[in-house]
C-alpha positions in Angstrom: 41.1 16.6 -12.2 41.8 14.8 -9.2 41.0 10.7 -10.2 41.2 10.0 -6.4 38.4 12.1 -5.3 36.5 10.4 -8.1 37.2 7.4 -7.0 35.8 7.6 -3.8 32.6 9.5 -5.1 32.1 5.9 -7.4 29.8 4.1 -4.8 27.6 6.8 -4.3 27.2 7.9 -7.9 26.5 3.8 -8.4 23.3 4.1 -5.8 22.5 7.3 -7.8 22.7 5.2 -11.4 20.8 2.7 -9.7 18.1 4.6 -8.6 17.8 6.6 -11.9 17.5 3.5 -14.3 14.7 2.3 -12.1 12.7 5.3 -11.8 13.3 5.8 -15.3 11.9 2.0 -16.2 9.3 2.3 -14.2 7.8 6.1 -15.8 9.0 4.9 -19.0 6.7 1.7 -19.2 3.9 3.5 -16.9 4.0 6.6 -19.6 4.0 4.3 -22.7 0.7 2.4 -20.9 -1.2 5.8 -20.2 0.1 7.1 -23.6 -1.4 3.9 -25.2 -4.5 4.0 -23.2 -5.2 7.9 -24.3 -4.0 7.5 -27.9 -6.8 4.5 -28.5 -9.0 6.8 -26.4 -8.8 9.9 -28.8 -8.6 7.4 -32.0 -12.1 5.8 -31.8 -13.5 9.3 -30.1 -14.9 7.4 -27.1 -17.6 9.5 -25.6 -16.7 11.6 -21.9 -13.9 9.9 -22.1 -12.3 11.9 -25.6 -12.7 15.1 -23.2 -11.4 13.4 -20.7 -8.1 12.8 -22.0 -8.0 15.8 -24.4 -7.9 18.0 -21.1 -5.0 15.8 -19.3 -2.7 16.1 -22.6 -3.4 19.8 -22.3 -2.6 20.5 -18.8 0.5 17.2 -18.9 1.9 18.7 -21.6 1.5 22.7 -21.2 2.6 22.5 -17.6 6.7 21.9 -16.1 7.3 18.4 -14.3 9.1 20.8 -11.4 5.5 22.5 -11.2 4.0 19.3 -10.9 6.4 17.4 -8.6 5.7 20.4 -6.0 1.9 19.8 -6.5 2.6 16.3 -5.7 4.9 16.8 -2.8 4.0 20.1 -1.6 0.0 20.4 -2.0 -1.0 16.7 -1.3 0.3 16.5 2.2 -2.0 19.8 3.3 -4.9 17.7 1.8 -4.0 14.7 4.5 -2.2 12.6 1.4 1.5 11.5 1.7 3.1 10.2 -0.8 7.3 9.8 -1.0 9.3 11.4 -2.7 10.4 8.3 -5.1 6.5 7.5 -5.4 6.0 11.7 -5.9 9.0 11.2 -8.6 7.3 8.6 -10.6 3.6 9.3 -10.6 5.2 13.3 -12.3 7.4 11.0 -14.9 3.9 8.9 -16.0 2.0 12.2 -15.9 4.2 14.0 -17.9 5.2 11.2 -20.3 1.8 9.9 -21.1 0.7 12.9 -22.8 3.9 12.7 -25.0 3.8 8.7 -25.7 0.3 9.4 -26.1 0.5 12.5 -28.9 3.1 9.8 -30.5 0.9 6.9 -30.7 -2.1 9.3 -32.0 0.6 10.2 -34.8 1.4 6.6 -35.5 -2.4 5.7 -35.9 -3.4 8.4 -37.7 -1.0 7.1 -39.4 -2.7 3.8 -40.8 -4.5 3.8 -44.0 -8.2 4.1 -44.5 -8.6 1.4 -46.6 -7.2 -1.0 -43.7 -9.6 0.4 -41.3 -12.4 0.0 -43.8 -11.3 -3.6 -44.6 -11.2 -4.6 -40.9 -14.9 -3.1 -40.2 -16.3 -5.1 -43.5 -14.8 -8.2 -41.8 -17.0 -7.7 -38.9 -14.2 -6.5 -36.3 -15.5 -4.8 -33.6 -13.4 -1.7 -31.8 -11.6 -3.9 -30.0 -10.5 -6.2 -32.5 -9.4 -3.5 -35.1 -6.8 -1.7 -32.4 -5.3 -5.6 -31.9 -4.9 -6.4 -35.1 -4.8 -3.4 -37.5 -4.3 0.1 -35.8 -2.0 -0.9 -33.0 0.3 -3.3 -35.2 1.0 -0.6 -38.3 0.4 2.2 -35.6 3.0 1.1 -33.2 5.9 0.5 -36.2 4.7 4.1 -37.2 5.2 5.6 -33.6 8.8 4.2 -33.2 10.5 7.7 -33.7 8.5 9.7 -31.4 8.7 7.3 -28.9 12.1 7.0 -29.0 12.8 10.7 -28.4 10.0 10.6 -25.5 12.0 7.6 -23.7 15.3 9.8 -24.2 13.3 12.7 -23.0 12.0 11.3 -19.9 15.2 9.8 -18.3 16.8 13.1 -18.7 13.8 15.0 -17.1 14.8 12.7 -13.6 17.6 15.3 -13.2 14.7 17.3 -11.9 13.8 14.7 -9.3 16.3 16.5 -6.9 14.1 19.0 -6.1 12.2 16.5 -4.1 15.7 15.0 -2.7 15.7 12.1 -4.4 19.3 10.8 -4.5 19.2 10.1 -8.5 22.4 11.1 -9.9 22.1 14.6 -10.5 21.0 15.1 -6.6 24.1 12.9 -5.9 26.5 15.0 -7.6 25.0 18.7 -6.0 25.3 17.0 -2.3 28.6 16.4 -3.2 29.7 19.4 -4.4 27.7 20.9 -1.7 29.9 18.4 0.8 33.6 19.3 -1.1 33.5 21.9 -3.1 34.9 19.3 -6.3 33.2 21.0 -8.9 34.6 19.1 -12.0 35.3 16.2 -10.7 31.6 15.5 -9.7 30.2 17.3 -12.6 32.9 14.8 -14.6 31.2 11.8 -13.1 27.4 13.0 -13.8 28.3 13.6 -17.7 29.4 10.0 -17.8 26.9 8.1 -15.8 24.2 9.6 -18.1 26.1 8.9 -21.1 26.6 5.5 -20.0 22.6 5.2 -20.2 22.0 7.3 -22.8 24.5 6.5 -25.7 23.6 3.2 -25.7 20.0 3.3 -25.4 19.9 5.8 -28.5 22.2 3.4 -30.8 19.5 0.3 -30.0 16.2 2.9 -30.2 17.6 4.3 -33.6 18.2 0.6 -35.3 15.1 -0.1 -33.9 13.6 3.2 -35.9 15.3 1.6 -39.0 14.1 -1.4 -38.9 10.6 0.5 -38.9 11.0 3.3 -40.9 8.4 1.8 -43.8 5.8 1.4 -41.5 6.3 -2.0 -41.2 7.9 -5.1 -39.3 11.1 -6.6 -40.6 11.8 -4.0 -43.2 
C-alpha cells in the first residue's frame, strides 16, 4: 500500500464525496416526496390516479436504475431532450426510490388502526385532514425501518452513476485506476469514503428506528 499515492488521489476523491452526498440528498428527499405522494395516493384509492401510481411502482421497481439512466441519457436526446448527466443521475435516484419510500410508507399506514381512522371520520375530518393528523403521524413512526434501509439503499446505488460519467466516487476511483494502474490503493480509498457516509448515517437512522419501534413518538 503506497500512502503517498493516496495522498495525492485525496482531492479528487474529496470532489467525488462531494458530489455523492449531494446527489444522494437531493434523490433521497425527492424519493421520500414521490414515495409520500404515491403512498397517500394508493391509501385513500384516489380514482385514475390509484392506477396511475400502481403502474410506476411496477415498472420503478421491476426495472435496473443502469436500464433507466440509459433511457434517460441515451433515448431522450434522439427525441430532441437533453438532459445532463448529474440531472440524468438524479431524476433515475427519485424514480427508483419513490417506488421503494413509497411501498414503505403504504406499510407504515396500513399500519394504523382502524379504530383511529374510524374516530377521525366521526369527527368530521375530511381526507385531507385525517393523512395530517392521524395516518401520516403514526404512519410515518411506523415506516422508520423501511425507510431507513431505502436511504442506505439509494446512496449506494450512486456507484452506478458512472455509467453516465458522473465523477461520484466510484467513477473517481475507475479513472484513476484507469490513469495508474493503483488498484488497492484507489479501491482502499472508495471503501472508506463510503464508509465515512455510511457508518454514521446507519448508527443515527437505527436510534432513530428505536426511538420508534412502538409505533409511536418519544418511546
Amino acid at each position: 500500500m503506497n500512502w503517498e499515492i493516496i495522498k495525492q488521489s485525496l482531492p479528487m476523491f474529496q470532489k467525488g464525496f462531494e458530489l455523492t452526498l449531494y446527489l444522494s440528498l437531493v434523490g433521497i428527499i425527492g424519493s421520500i416526496i414521490v414515495g409520500l405522494a404515491s403512498s397517500l395516493i394508493k391509501y385513500f384509492k384516489i380514482p385514475v390516479l390509484q392506477r396511475i401510481v400502481a403502474i410506476y411502482v411496477e415498472i420503478s421497481r421491476n426495472t435496473p436504475l443502469l436500464i433507466q439512466l440509459f433511457f434517460l441519457y441515451y433515448a431522450f436526446p434522439a427525441i430532441g431532450i437533453k438532459i445532463s448527466a448529474q440531472l440524468c443521475g438524479i431524476i433515475g435516484l427519485i424514480f427508483l426510490g419513490g417506488s421503494y419510500m413509497a411501498s414503505g410508507f403504504t406499510g407504515g399506514f396500513n399500519g394504523v388502526k382502524k379504530n383511529q381512522i374510524e374516530s377521525g371520520k366521526a369527527i368530521g375530518l375530511n381526507n385531507w385532514q385525517l393523512a395530517r393528523y392521524v395516518v401520516f403521524p403514526q404512519g410515518f413512526a411506523l415506516s422508520v425501518p423501511a425507510l431507513a434501509a431505502n436511504i442506505i439503499f439509494l446512496i449506494k446505488e450512486t456507484s452506478i452513476f458512472t455509467v453516465i460519467a458522473i465523477p461520484e466516487l466510484t467513477n473517481t476511483a475507475m479513472d484513476l485506476i484507469g490513469l495508474y494502474y493503483n488498484s488497492n490503493e484507489y479501491l482502499f480509498v472508495l471503501v472508506i469514503a463510503y464508509a465515512i457516509i455510511l457508518i454514521p448515517l446507519s448508527i443515527i437512522l437505527t436510534f432513530l428506528e428505536k426511538r420508534v419501534r412502538y409505533g409511536t413518538f418519544g418511546n
